[in-house]
C-alpha positions in Angstrom: -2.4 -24.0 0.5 -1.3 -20.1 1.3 -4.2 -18.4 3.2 -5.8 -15.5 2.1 -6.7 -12.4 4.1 -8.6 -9.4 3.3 -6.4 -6.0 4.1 -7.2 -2.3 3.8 -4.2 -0.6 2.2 -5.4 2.8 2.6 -4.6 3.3 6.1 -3.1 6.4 7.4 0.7 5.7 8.9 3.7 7.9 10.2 6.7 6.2 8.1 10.0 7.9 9.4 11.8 7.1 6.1 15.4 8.5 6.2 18.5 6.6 4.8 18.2 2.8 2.6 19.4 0.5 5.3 22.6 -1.2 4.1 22.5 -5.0 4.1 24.9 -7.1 4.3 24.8 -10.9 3.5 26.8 -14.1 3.2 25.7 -15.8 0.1 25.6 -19.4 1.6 22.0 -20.5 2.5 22.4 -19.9 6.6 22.3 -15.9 6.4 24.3 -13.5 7.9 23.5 -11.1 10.4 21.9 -7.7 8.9 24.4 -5.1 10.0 22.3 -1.6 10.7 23.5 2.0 10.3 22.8 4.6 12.7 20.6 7.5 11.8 18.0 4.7 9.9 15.4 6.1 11.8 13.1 3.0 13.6 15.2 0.2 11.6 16.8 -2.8 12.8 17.3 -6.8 12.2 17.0 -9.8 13.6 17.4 -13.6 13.0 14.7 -16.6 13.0 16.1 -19.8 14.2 13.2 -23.0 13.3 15.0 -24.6 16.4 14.7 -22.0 18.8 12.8 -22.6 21.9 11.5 -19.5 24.2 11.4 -15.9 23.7 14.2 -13.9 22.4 15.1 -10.5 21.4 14.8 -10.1 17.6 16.3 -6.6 17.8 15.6 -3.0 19.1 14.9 0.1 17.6 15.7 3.7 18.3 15.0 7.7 17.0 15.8 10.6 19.1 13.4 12.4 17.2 10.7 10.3 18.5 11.7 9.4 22.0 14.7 8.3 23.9 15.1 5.0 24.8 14.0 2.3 22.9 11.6 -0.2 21.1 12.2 -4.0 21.8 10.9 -6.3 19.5 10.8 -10.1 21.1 10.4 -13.2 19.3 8.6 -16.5 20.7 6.8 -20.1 19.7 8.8 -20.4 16.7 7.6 -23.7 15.1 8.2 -24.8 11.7 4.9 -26.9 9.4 6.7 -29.8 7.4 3.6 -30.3 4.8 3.1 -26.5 4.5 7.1 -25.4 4.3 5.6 -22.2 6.8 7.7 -21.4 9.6 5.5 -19.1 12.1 6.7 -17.2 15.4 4.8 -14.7 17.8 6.0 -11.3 17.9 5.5 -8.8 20.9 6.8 -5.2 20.9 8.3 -3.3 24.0 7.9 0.5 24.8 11.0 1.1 26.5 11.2 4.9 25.4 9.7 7.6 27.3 6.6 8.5 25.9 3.1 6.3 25.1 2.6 6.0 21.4 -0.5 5.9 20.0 -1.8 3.3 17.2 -1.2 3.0 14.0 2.0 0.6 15.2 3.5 -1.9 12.2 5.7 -4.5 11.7 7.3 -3.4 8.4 9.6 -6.2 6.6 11.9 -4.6 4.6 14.3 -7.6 3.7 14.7 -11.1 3.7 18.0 -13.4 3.8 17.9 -16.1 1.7 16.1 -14.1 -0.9 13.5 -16.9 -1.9 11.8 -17.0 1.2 7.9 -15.6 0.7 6.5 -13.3 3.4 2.9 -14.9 4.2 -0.6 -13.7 5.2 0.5 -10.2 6.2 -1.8 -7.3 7.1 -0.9 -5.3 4.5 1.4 -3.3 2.4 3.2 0.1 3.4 3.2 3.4 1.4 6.6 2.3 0.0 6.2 -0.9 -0.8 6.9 -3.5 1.9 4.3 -5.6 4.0 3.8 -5.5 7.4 2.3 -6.6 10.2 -0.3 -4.7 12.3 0.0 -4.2 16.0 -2.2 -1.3 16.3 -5.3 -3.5 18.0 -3.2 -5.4 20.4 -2.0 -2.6 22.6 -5.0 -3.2 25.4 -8.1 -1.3 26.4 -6.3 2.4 27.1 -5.6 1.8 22.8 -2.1 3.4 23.4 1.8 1.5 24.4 2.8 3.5 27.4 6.6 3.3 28.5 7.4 -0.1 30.0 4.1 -2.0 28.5 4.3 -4.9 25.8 1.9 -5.2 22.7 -0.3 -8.3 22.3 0.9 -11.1 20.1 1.2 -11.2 16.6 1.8 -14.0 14.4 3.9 -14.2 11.5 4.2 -16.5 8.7 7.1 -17.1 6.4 7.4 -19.6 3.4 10.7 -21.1 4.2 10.2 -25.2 2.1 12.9 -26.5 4.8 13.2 -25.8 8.3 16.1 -23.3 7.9 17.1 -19.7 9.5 16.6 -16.6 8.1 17.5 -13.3 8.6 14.7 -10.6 8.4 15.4 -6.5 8.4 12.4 -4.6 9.2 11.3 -1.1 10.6 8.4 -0.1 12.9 6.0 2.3 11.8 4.0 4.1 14.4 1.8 7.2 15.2 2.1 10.7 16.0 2.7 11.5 19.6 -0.2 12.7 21.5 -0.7 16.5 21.1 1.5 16.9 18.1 0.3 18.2 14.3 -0.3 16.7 11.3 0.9 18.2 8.1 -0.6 16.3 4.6 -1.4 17.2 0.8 -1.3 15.9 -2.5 0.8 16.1 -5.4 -1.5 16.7 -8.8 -0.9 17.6 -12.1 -1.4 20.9 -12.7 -3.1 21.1 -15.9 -3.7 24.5 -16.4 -0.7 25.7 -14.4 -2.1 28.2 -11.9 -1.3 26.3 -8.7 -3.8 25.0 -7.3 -6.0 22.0 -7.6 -9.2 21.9 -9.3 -11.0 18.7 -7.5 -13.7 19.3 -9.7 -11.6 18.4 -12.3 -11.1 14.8 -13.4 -7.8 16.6 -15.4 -6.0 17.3 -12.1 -5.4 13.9 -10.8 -2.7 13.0 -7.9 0.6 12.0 -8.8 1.6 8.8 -7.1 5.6 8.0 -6.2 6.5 11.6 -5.6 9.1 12.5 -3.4 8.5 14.8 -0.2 10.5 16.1 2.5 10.2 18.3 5.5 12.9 19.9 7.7 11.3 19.1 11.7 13.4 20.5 14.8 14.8 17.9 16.9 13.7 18.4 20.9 17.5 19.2 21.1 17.1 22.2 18.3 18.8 20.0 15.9 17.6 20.0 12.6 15.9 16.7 11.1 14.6 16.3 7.3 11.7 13.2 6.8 11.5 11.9 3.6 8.4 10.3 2.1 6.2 9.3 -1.8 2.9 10.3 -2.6 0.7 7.2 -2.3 -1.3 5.8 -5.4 -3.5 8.6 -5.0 -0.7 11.3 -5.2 -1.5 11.9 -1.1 1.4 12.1 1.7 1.9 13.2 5.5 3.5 14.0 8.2 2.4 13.1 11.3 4.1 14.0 14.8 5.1 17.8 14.3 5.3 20.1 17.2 3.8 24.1 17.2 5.9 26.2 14.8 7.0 26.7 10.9 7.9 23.9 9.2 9.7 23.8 5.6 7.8 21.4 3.2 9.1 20.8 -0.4 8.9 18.5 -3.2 11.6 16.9 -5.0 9.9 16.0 -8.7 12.2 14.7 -11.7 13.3 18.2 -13.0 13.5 16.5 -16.5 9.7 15.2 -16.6 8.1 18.0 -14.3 7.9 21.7 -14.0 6.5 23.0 -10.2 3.6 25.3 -10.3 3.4 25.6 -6.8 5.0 27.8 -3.8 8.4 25.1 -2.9 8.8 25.4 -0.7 6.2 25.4 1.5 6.0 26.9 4.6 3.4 25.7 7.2 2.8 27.0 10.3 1.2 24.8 12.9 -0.1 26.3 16.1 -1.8 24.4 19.9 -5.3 25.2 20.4 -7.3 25.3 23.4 -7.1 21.9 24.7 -3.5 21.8 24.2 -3.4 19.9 21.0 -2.0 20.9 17.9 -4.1 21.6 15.0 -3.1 19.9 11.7 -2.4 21.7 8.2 -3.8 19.4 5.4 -3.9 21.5 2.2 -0.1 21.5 1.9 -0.5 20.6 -1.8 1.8 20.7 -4.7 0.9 21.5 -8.5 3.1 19.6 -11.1 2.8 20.1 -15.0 4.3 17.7 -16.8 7.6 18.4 -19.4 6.7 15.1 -21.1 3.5 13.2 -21.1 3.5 10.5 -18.2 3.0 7.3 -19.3 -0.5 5.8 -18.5 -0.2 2.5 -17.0 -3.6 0.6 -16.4 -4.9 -1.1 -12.8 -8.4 -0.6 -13.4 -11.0 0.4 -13.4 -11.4 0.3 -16.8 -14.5 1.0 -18.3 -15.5 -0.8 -21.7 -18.0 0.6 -24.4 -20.2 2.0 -25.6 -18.6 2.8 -28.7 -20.2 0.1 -30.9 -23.2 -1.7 -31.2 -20.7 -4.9 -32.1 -19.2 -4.1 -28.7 -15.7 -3.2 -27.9 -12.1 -4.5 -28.2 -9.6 -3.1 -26.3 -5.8 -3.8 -25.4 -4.7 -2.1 -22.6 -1.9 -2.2 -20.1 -1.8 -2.4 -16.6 1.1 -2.5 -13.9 1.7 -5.1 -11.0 4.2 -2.3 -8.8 7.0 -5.1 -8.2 7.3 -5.8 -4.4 10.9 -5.2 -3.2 10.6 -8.6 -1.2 9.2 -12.2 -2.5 5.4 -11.5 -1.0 2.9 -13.9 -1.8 -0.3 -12.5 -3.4 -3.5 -13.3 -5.0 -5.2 -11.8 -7.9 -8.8 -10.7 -8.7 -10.7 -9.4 -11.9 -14.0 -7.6 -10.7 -16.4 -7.5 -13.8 -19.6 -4.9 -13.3 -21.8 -2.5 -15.0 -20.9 1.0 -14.5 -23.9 3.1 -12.9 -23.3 5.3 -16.5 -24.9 2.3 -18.2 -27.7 1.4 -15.7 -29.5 4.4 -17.0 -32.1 4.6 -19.6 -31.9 3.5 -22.4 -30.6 0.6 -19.8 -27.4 -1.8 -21.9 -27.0 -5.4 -22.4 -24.1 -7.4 -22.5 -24.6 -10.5 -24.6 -21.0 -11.6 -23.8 -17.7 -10.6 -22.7 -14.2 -11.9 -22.6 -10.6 -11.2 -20.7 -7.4 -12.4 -21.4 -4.6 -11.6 -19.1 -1.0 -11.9 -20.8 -2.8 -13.9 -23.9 -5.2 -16.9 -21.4 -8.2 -16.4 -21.4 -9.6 -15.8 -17.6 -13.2 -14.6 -18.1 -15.8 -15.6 -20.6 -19.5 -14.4 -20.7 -22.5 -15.4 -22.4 -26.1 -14.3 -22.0 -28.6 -17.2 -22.5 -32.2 -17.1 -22.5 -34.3 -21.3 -21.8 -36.0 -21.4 -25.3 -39.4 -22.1 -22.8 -39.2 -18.9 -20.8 -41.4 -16.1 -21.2 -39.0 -13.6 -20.1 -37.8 -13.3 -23.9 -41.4 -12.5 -25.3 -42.9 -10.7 -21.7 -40.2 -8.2 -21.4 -37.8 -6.2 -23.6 -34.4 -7.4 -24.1 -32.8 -3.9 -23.0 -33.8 -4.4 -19.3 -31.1 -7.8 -18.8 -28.4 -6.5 -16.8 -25.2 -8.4 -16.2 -24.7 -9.7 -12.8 -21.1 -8.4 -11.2 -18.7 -10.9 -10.6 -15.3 -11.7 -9.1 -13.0 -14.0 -11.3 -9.5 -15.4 -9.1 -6.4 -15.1 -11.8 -4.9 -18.5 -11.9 -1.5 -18.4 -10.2 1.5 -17.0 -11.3 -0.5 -15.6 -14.3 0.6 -12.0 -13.4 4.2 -11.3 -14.1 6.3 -8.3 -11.9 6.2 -4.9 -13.8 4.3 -4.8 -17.2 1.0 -7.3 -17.7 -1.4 -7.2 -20.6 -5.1 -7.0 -20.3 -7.5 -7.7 -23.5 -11.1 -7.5 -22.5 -14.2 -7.7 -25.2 -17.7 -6.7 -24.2 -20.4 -6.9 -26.7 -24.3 -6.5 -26.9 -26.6 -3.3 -28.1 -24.7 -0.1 -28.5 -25.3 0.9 -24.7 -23.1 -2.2 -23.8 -20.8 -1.4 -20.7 -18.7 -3.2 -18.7 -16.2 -2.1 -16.0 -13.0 -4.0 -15.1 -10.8 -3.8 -12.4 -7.8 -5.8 -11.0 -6.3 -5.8 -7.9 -4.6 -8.2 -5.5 -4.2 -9.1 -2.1 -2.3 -11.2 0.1 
């Protein structure tokens, strides 16, 4: 049985995206070695042996425009479980560059040769996409990983069936170095086109999987440019900037959005008094859309009341496709909305969801023919009680999935939905 683990994916990271690292495999089931470009920014590969004894070097890292010098990332107690098929191995990384760097610090896992091998009870998912593993608590009591020190463990887990090697490319994510600025914003729509957000507004949401770039001076003077996507809540940063201007811009479909805002930006960051720099996070970008975006559903999705027979709704919602086989689990949450706990309160005599046509959540209010809750009190003050429902496995498809959900009782009736998933 695949564990479970609760993860926060909301945490702020430093992803130095440049280049897609090209990969290159052998199609027999003992992979290849990953071959790495230079200039990928904190990418590398490395190769997981079930019959490896020791501690090995998985790979290294290395980015001039962080440090010089490099990351180490070593590799020990590799061990494979027969009954589980779950190979597991330690992980420690080494600072061999020449500055500490400060938490957050990831593991991110950004391929895996042969392709049916399941990444297992990671930490959590990456802005773009990938999951990773968290080293930002194992780097001792100072909380940073000065030059020369090692991380704490980490274990990793890998869904392998039969004690075979694999190949596994991955990046590290890590924070901005100490003293250094922070530049972040949000990507909206910009419904009434003036340039600016209106957070008052429900009509001026974020714009998720936007692309933004900044050019950042090298400490040689070269010129660098960072490329990164708006998050699900159309937010981005850049974390790690020295004192001076910097050129922020955003690179939007020119066929489905029009840019209201100043692009590009420029942002000036500047040291204070105690030497560290101060960060610019209003560096936002208006977008009006050419053609109306499509509206695909996650949740929360709020039910009624439209009826006093309740409400039937099909709607859509969209599992964003991993780039790697992950292995996740999948959650309805069923409550009232505070809207409907008001007076006159609502009551949900039953309620229904089908995911992709099977049912996976049925309600019905019942009231013991004996009790004298039915004659002491009125009916309108029965509230549901919230509940969690587990999708059955394999239930939710990659990309599009269909959610029917039917909530009915007196014409206050309200229900709120959401799914989500986690590893």
């Amino acid at each position: 049985m695949l564990q479970d683990r609760r993860f926060s994916i909301y945490p702020v990271i430093f992803i130095l995206t440049a280049l897609t690292m090209a990969l290159m495999f052998s199609c027999s089931e003992q992979p290849a070695a990953i071959d790495k470009e230079s200039g990928n920014g904190l990418s590398g590969s490395g190769e997981i042996d079930p019959g490896a004894s020791g501690s090995f070097l998985l790979g290294e890292v290395s980015d001039s425009s962080i440090a010089p010098g490099t990351l180490e990332v070593w590799a020990m107690n590799v061990a494979f479980n027969e009954s589980t098929g779950i190979a597991t191995f330690d992980v420690q990384i080494l600072n061999g560059t020449e500055r500490a760097i400060a938490p957050p610090i990831r593991f991110v896992v950004v391929n895996i040769r042969p392709d049916d091998i399941a990444v297992v009870d990671f930490d959590g998912v990456s802005r773009d996409g990938f999951p990773f593993y968290d080293f930002s608590a194992k780097l001792g009591e100072d909380n940073l990983l000065s030059p020369g020190e090692r991380t704490e463990r980490a274990a990793m887990r890998f869904h392998t069936v039969t004690a075979r090697s694999f190949a596994i490319g991955f990046r590290i994510d890590i924070g901005p170095a100490p003293g250094t600025g922070t530049i972040a914003g949000t990507v909206f729509i910009d419904s009434n086109k003036d340039g600016e957000r209106d957070r008052s507004c429900r009509c001026e949401p974020g714009v998720p999987g936007i692309t933004v770039a900044i050019e950042k001076t090298l400490e040689n003077g070269d010129m660098a440019t960072l490329i990164t996507r708006t998050d699900s809540a159309g937010e981005y940063r850049f974390a790690g900037l020295r004192e001076g201007v910097h050129k922020v811009f955003v690179a939007a479909p020119e066929d489905a959005w029009k840019v209201t805002s100043a692009n590009p930006l420029l942002v000036t960051l500047v040291k204070g008094a105690d030497g560290k720099g101060r960060d610019f996070l209003g560096a936002d970008f208006g977008l009006f859309p050419l053609i109306r975006p499509l509206l695909n559903l996650f949740g929360p999705i709020i039910v009624g009341p439209l009826s006093r027979f309740g409400t039937d709704v099909d709607s859509t919602f969209v599992n964003p496709p991993s780039p790697l086989t992950v292995v996740f689990n999948y959650y309805v949450d069923i409550e009232v909305p505070i809207t409907a706990m008001v007076m006159p309160p609502g009551v949900v005599d039953s309620a229904e969801a089908w995911i992709n046509g099977e049912v996976v959540f049925k309600y019905a209010r019942t009231i013991p023919p004996d009790s004298t809750f039915s004659t002491s009190m009125p009916p309108d003050t029965v509230f549901f009680v919230p509940q969690t429902v587990k999708i059955p496995d394999s239930l939710v498809k990659a990309g599009d999935n269909t959610i029917r959900i039917l909530t009915a009782g007196n014409e206050h009736a309200a229900l709120m939905w959401r799914v989500y998933r986690k590893p």
